[in-house]
N, C-alpha and C positions, 0 to 999 in steps of 0.2 A: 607857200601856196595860199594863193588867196581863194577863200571857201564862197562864191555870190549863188551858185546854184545849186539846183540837186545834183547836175551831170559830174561841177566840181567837187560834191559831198563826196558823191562816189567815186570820183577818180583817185582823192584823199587817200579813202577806204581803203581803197584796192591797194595804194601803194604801202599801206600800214598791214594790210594781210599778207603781202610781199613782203617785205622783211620780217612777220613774224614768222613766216615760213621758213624762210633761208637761215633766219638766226635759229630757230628753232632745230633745223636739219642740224647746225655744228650744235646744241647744245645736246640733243640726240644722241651725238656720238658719244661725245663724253661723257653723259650719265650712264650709256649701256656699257663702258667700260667700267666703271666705276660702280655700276649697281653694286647690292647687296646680297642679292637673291638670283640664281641663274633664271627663272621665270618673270624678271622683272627684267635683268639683261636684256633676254630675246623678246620680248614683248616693246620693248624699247629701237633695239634693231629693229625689229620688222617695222617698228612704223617709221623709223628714219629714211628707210627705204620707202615707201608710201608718201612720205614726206616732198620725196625728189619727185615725182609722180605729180602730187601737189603742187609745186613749183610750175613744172612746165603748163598746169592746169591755169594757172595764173597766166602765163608767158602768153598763153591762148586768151585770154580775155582780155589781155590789152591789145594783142591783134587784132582781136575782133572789133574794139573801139579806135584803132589806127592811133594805137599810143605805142610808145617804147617802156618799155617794162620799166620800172624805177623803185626804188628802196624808199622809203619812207619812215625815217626814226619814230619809234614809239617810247612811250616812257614804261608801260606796264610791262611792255617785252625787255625792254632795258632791264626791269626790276626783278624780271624771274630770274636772269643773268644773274644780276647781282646778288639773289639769294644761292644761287647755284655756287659763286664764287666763295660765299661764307659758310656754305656747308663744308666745300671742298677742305679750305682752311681752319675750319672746326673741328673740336678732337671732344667727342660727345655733348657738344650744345643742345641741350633740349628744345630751345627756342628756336634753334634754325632747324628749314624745312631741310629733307632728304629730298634723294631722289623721286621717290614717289609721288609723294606730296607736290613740285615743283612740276612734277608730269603733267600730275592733275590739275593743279592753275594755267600750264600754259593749256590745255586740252578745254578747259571751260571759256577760256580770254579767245581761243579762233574758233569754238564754235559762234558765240556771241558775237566777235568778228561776221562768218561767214551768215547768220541769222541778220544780221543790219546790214549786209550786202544786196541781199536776197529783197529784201524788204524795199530797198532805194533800186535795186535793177526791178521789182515790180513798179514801183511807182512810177519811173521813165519808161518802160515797157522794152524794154531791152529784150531782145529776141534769146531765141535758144541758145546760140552761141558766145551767148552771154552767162544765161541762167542754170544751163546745164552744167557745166563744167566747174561751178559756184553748188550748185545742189549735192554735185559727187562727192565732190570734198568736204561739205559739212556731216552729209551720210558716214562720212570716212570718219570725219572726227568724234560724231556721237559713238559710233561703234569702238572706237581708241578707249575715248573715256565707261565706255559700260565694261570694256575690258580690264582696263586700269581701275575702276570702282569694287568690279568682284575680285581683282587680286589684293583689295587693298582691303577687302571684307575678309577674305582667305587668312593675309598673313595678320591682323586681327585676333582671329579665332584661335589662331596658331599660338599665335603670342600668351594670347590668355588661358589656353590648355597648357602652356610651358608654364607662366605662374604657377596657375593651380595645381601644379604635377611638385612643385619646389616643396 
């Protein structure tokens, strides 16, 4: 896609928050299977489900611009995949991130996603039915990661009263 305006900045955008969604939804699953901690499980669940919510929020703003919804490859989304893939097949690497950690990077890459959406549908003045359902979802996702933040301060604390208890 060729990028000459703001309108096509944002159409970009949109279809790059579009696939981090949907990729994000399957990669969701799999980490809540896979967690390590049954609180990081269901904290993982519930946003997977939040996630499909997401989704159709998106399906609603390309309506609302008379686009058809489209996927839009990313590389950074690609990359949390890919670290997701070598935790899988890692048998204690310290260097590769866990579940958590990989939460947390996709949780910070669509907030700042959905912040430079926000930013370009002000600029064009894109009415509510644009900006609302753009607003939801980023509210959604700072509250994922302040979740995701205090459990990752939690199992932290935990970790380090286990040392000190050794």
């Amino acid at each position: 896609m060729n990028v000459e305006t703001l309108e096509d900045l944002f159409g970009d955008r949109l279809q790059h928050a579009y696939y981090a969604e949907r990729t994000h939804g399957k990669l969701l699953s799999e980490m809540a299977s896979d967690a390590p901690t049954a609180e990081l499980r269901d904290r993982l669940a519930a946003h997977r489900e939040e996630t499909d919510q997401q989704i159709d929020r998106l399906e609603d703003v390309f309506e609302a611009l008379e686009r058809r919804p489209r996927a839009s490859r990313s590389r950074a989304v690609d990359g949390l995949i890919e670290s997701w893939r070598q935790h899988t097949q890692a048998t204690d690497e310290p260097a590769v991130p866990g579940a958590l950690e990989i939460a947390l990077m996709a949780e910070r890459l669509e907030i700042r996603t959905y912040e430079s959406l926000l930013t370009l549908a002000g600029r064009l003045a894109y009415a509510d039915d644009v900006v609302e359902p753009l607003e939801t979802t980023l509210a959604e996702e700072r509250d994922t990661l302040d979740d995701l933040e205090a459990l990752e301060t939690e199992l932290s604390v935990l970790e380090t009263i286990a040392v000190d208890e050794r």
